[in-house]
Each structure stands twice: as structure tokens, then as C-alpha cells.
PAVEX-275387 format. One line per 5 residues: for each residue x negated, z, y negated of N, C-alpha, C. Coordinates in pm, whole numbers, plus 50000, padded with zeros to 5 digits. Atoms other than C-alpha are relative to their C-alpha. Example, Ala and Ser with C-alpha at 12.3 -4.5 7.8 and 13.67 -1.06 7.14 Angstrom:
% residues 2
49911:50000:50119:48770:50780:50450:49910:50000:49880  50082:49994:50119:48633:50714:50106:50077:50073:49891
***
This chain:
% residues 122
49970:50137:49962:69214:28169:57583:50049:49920:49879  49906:50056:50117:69434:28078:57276:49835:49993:49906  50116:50015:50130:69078:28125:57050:49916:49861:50029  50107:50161:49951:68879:27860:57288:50060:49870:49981  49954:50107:50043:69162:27652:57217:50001:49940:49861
49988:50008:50149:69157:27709:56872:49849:49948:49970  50126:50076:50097:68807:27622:56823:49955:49883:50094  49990:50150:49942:68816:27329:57054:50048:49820:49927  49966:50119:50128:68994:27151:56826:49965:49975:49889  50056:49984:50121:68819:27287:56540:49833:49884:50038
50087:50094:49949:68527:27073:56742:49976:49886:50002  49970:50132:49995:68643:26758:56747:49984:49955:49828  49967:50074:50130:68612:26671:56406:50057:49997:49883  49893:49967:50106:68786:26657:56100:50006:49878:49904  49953:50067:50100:68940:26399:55831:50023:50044:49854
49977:49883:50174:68939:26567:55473:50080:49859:49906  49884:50096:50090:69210:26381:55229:49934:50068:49842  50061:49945:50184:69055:26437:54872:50149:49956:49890  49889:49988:50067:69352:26467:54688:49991:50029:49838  50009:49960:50099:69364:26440:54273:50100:50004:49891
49866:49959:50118:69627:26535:53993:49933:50019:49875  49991:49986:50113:69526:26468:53651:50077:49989:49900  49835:49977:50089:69878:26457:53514:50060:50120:49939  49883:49838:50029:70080:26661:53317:50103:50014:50071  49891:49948:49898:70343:26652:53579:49979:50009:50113
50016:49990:49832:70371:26726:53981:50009:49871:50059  50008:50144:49914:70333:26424:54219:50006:50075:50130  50035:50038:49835:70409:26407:54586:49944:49916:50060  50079:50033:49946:70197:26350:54811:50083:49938:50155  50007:50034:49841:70242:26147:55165:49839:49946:50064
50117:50024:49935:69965:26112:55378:50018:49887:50072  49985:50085:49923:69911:25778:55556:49882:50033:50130  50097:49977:49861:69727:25749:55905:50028:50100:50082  49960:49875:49927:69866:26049:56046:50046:49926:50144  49988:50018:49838:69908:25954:56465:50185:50058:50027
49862:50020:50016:70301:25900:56512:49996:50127:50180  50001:49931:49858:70398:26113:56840:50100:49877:50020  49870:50107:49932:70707:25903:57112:50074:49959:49913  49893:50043:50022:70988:25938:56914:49976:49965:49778  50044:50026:50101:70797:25819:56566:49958:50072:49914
50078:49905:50062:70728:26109:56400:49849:50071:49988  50172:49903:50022:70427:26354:56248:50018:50075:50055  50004:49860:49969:70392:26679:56324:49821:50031:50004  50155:50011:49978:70005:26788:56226:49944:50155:49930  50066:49871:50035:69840:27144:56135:49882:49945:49959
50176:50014:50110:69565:27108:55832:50015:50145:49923  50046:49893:50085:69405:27332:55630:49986:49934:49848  49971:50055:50113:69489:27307:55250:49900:50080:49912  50057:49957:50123:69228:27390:54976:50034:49894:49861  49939:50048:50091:69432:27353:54652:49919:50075:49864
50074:49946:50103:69227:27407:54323:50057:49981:49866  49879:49975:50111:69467:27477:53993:49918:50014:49898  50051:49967:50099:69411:27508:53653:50131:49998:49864  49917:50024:50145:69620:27580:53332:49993:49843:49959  50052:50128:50052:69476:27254:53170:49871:49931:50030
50146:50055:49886:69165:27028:53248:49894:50051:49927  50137:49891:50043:68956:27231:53022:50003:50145:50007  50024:49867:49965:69045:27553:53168:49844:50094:50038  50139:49891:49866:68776:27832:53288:50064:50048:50052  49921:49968:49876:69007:27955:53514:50020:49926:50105
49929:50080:49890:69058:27819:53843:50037:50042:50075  49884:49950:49914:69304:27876:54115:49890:49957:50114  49986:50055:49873:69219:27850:54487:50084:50075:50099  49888:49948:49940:69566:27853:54679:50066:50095:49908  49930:49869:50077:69681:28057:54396:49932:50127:49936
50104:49941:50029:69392:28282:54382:49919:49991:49912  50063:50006:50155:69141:28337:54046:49866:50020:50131  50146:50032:49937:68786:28193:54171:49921:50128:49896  50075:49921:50074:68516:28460:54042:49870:49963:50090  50116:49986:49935:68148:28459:54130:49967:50160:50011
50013:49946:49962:68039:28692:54291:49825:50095:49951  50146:49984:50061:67694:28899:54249:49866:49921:49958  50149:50084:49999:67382:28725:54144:50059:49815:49963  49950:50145:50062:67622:28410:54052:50034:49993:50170  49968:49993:49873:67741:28419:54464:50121:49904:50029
49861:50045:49929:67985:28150:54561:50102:50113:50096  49923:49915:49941:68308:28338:54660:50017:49943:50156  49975:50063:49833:68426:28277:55043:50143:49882:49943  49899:50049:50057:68661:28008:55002:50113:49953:50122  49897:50034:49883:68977:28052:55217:50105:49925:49996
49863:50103:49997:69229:27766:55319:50109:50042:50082  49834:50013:49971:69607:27775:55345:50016:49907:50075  49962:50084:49940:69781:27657:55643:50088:49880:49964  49866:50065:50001:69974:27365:55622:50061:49907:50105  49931:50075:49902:70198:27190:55842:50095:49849:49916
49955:50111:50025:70281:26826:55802:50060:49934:50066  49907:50034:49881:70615:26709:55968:50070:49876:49901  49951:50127:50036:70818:26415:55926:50008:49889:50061  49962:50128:49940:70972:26078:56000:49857:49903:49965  50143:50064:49981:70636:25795:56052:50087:49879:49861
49971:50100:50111:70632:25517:55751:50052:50094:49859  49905:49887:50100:70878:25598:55440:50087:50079:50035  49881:49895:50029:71110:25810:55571:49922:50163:50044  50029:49876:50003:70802:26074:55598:50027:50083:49907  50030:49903:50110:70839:26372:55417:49887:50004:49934
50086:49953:50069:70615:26463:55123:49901:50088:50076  50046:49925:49926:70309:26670:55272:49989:50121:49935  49969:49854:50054:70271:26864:55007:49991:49936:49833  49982:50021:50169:70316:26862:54595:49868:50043:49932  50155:49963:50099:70014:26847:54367:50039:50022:49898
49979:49960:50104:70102:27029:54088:49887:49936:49898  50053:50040:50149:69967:26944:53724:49869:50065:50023  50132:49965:50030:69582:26936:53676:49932:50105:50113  50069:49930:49866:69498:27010:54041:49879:49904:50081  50039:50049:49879:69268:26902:54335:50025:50061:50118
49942:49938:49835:69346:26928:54701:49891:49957:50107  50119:50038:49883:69113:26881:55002:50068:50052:50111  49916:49931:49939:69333:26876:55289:49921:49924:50117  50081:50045:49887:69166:26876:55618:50076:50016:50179  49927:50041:49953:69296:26710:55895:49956:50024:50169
50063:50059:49893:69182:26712:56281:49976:49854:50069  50036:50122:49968:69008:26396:56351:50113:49942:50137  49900:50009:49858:69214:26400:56705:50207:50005:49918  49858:50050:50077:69548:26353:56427:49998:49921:49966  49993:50159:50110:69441:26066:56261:49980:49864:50087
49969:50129:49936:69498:25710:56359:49860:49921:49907  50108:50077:50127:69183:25556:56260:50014:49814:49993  49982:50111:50042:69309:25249:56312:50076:49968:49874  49908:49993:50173:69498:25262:55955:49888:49961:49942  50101:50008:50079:69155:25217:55817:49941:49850:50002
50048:50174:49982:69133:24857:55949:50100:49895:49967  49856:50076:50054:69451:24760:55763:49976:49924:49820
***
């Protein structure tokens, strides 16, 4: 029962946040559009693919922490995303969702059924 729910929602859709860090330092991130619940707050379960690097001309890259390799025959690896949970007060007094470290990208994917698409007509 809990799985049909789980991919029920995985059904509906999705919002992907393309997230970029070409700085030498960390930046926080807040997400706008996120769907307020009663008492004004977030509360939202995404999936985080975070892609790292020493510097921006690395050959190394991170995903979630992980060293990307190809696989046989040149084989894209499987590429698995980190949960994340995004809580917080609605406007500025949300929390950060998450920190983009130095010389990253993020692709944080959202369920369409979280997002307020009216934010997009602002």
C-alpha cells in the first residue's frame, strides 16, 4: 500500500530547480514557490542530485558525494538521488533548503503537487 502511494505521487509530475554554484564560496539556497500548508509553512520531500568538483576544471566529479566513473563500454553510471526534506517558515523567515557548496550543480526535484504554480505569474 505504502509503494502505490509512493509512486502515485511519483506520477503526478515533477518541478526540477536547476541549481548553480560557480563561486569559490558556499551559497544558500531558498526555494521560492513551494505551496505554504494552514499555519504558513513548507514542509516538502525532493530528491537532490548534487554534482561537486574540486575546481571548475576538475575531472573528477562528485554525485551526492560519490566519484562518477563510467562504466563498461563508456556506460553512464546509475545516477542515485539524496533525499531531501525542505521545512520552514513561508517568505523570509524560510529556512535555507540546502547549501551549494563551491563549484557545484544541483537539480533538485520537486513534486509538481508541492509547487504553487501560481509564483510563476508574479
Amino acid at each position: 500500500e505504502k509503494k502505490e502511494k509512493e509512486e502515485e505521487e511519483e506520477d503526478d509530475g515533477a518541478v526540477v530547480f536547476l541549481l548553480i554554484n560557480y563561486g569559490n564560496s558556499s551559497a544558500d539556497v531558498i526555494l521560492e514557490g513551494l505551496k505554504k500548508e494552514d499555519d504558513d509553512t513548507v514542509t516538502v520531500k525532493a530528491k537532490l542530485y548534487m554534482l561537486t568538483a574540486d575546481s571548475l576544471s576538475s575531472r573528477v566529479v562528485r554525485l551526492n558525494g560519490k566519484e562518477l566513473a563510467l562504466g563498461p563500454n563508456d556506460a553512464i553510471p546509475h545516477l542515485e538521488p539524496m533525499d531531501l526534506e525542505i521545512k520552514g517558515g513561508g517568505g523570509s523567515s524560510q529556512k535555507p533548503a540546502l547549501t551549494m557548496p563551491n563549484h557545484s550543480i544541483a537539480f533538485v526535484v520537486v513534486p509538481a503537487s508541492a509547487f504553487d504554480s501560481s509564483e510563476c505569474s508574479k
